[in-house]
N, C-alpha and C positions, 0 to 999 in steps of 0.2 A: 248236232255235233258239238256246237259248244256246251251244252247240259251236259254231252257225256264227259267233256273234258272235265269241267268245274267236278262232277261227280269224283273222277280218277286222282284229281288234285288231290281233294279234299282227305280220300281215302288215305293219297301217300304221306298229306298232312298227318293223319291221323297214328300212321303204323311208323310216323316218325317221332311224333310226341309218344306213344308206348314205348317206343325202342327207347328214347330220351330218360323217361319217368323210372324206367324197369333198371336201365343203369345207374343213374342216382342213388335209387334207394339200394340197389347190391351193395353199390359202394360205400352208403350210411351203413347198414347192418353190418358190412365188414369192418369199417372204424369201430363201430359199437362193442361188435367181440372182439376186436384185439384191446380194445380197451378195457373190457371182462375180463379176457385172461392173462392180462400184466396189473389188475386187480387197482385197476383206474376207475375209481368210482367218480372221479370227479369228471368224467368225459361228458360233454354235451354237443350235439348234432348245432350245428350252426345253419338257420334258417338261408344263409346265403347261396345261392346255386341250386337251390330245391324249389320244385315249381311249388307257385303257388297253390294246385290243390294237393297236395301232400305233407305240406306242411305240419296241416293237423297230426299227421303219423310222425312227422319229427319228435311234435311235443309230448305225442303221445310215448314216443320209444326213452324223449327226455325225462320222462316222472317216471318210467315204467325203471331206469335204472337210479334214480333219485332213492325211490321205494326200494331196490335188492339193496343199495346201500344202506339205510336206515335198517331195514331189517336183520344185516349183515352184523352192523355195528349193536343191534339190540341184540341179537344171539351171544356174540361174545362179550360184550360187558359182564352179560346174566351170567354165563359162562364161567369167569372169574369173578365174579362176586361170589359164588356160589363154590367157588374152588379156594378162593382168600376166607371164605368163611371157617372153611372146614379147615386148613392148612392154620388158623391162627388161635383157632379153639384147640387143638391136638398141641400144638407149640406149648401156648400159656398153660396147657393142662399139665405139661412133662418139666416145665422152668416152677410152675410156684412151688412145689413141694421141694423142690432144690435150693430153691432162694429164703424158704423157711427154718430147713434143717440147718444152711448154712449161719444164717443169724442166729438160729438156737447155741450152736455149737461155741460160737463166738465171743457170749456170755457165760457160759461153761469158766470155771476157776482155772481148770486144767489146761485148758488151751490159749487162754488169754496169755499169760506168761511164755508160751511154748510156742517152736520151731512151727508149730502146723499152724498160729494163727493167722501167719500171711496169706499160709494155703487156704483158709476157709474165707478171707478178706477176698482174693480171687476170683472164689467160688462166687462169693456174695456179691461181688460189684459185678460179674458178667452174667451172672442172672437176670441181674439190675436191668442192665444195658441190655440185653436181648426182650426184654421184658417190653422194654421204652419200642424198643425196634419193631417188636410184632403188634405192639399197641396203635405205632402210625400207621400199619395196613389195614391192621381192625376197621379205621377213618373209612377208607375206601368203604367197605360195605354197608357202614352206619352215616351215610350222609346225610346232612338236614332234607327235610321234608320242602318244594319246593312250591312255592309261593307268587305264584304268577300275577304281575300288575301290569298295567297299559303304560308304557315307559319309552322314551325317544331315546334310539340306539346311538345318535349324535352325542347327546347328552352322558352316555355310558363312556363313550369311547374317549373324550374329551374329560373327564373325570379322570379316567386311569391317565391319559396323558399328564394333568396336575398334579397328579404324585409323585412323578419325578423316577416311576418304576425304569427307567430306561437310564445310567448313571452319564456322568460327565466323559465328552468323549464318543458318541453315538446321539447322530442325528434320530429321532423318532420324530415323523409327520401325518398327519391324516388327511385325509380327502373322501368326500362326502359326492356321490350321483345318487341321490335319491326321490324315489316317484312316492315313495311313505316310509317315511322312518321312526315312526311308531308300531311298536310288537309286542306281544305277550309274553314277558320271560322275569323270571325271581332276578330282579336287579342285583340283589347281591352276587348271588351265585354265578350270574353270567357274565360280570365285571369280573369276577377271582380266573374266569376263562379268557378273557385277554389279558389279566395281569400274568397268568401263567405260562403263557404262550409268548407272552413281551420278552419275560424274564428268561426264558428257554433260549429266544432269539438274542436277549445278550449275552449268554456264553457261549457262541459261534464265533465271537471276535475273539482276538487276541488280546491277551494281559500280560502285563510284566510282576514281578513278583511280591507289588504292595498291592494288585489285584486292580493300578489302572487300565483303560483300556489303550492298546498299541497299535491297534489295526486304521489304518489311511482309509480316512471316507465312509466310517462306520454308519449305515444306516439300516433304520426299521421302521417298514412304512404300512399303517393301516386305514385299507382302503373297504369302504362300507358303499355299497351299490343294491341298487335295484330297480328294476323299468316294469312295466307294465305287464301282467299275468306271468310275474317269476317270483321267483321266492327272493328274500332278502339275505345277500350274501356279503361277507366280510371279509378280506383277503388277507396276511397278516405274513409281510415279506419281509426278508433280510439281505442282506450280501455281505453275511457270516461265510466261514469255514460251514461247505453243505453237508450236509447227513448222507453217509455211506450209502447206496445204491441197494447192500446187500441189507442192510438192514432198517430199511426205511419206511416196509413194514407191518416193522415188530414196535415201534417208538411208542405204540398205544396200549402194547400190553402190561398187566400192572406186576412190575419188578425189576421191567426192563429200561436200565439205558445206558446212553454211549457215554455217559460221564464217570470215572472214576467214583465221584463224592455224592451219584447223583442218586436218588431213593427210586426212580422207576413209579412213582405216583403219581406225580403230576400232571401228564399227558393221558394218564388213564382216567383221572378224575375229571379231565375237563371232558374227553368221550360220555366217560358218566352222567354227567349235568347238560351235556346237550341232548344225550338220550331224554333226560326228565324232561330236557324243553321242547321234545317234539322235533328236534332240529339233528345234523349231522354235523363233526368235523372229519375233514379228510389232509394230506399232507400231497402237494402237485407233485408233476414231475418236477424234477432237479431242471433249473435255468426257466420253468416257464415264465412268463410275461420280463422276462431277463434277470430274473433275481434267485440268489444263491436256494435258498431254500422262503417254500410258500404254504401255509397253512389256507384251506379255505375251510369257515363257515358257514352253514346255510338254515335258515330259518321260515318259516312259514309266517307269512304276514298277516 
């Protein structure tokens, strides 16, 4: 009698831990796709409240969308390089022959003296200017070739902090939790990726109109983590004025952004250069870990 109890136990043991296992993980797959289709690449399954044998499927669902991000972000880089290529050779092919006649014209006897020379002076300086203009996208698809050494990411980050890329007026702090903070990445390259991102994060604040900054409590803080069998990640926060909802995006694509003055380059280049390093940048939701706006980096160790 008791064998058969222990037996019955054991069984409601059992179709209790399935009913337990089978909910969890609905409930993981259902965070996973809402966090697909609000195009949250940056979502990770949190090992907490998942039994122990299923864990492994956490990590596995966690690199499985680590991997559609990366490949996500290599589609469209290629994408636009390959669209800025062809959009910047058609440009300068239809400006030089405009920007030639216009100089031709200009040394002409006839128009030097004459009412049409400011007209072709025009001509010739916005030729100029467009010239210069579609030259800095050119950059985008001609980026240096990228040069991978064994370099400590402390040392990276701590260097851009010495330059002073953050002006008077805004706190910039770092903090370090790292299980190896040595990686394989073109030190330059991937230094101009947090000074461009710093720099992005100081015109979230407020200025007054000799371009100090106005805003109470101005801070930008980069935080470099990594623990055991994850990738190395860099978080890179502010409690700036946040990036619109609706277009927050698009901040990676190359032409676009929310700045009046701003070239729409520099968040696409630094996509660009983490594509060459094997690694992702993605942009959190608005307030995570309590900060206005949060850039994460992720890198392969």
């Amino acid at each position: 009698m008791s064998f058969i109890f222990i037996i019955l136990v054991f069984i409601a043991f059992l179709v209790f831990y399935l009913f337990l296992r089978q909910r969890q993980m609905n409930k993981a797959c259902k965070l996973m796709l809402e966090a697909l289709e609000n195009h949250d690449y940056t979502f990770r399954l949190s090992s907490k409240g998942i039994l122990w044998g299923d864990r492994k499927i956490a990590e596995t669902l966690n690199g499985l969308i680590s991997q559609i991000s990366l490949e996500r972000q290599d589609i469209e880089v290629q994408s636009w390089e390959k669209l800025t290529r062809i959009l910047t050779h058609e440009i300068m092919n239809g400006i030089a022959p405009i920007m030639s006649l216009s100089e031709v014209f200009m040394k002409d006897k006839r128009i030097v003296d004459s009412p049409l020379y400011d007209g072709m002076k025009a001509i010739r300086d916005t030729s100029v200017g467009l010239m210069d203009f579609v030259d800095s996208y050119r950059k985008f698809t001609s980026l240096q070739e990228a040069h991978p050494e064994h370099v400590s990411i402390c040392d990276i980050i701590e260097g851009v902090q010495s330059l002073g890329v953050a002006p008077n007026g805004i706190k910039l702090t770092t903090v370090f939790d790292l299980e190896n903070e040595y990686i394989s990445v073109d030190k330059n390259l991937f230094r101009q990726v947090i000074i461009n991102i710093v720099k992005n994060a100081t015109e979230s604040f407020e200025h007054d109109a000799e371009g100090n900054i106005v805003s109470a409590n101005a801070m930008i803080q980069i935080f470099a983590y990594q623990y055991p069998n994850t990738p190395l990640r860099i978080r890179i926060s502010n409690n700036g004025k946040p990036i619109p909802d609706d277009v927050r995006q698009d901040i990676f694509i190359p032409f676009f952004s929310t700045k009046k003055t701003g070239s729409g380059v520099g968040l696409a280049l630094c996509r660009q250069i983490m594509r060459m390093s094997g690694g992702t940048i993605n942009i959190l939701p608005a307030g995570a870990n309590g900060w206005s706006t949060s850039f994460i980096i992720e890198l392969p160790v």
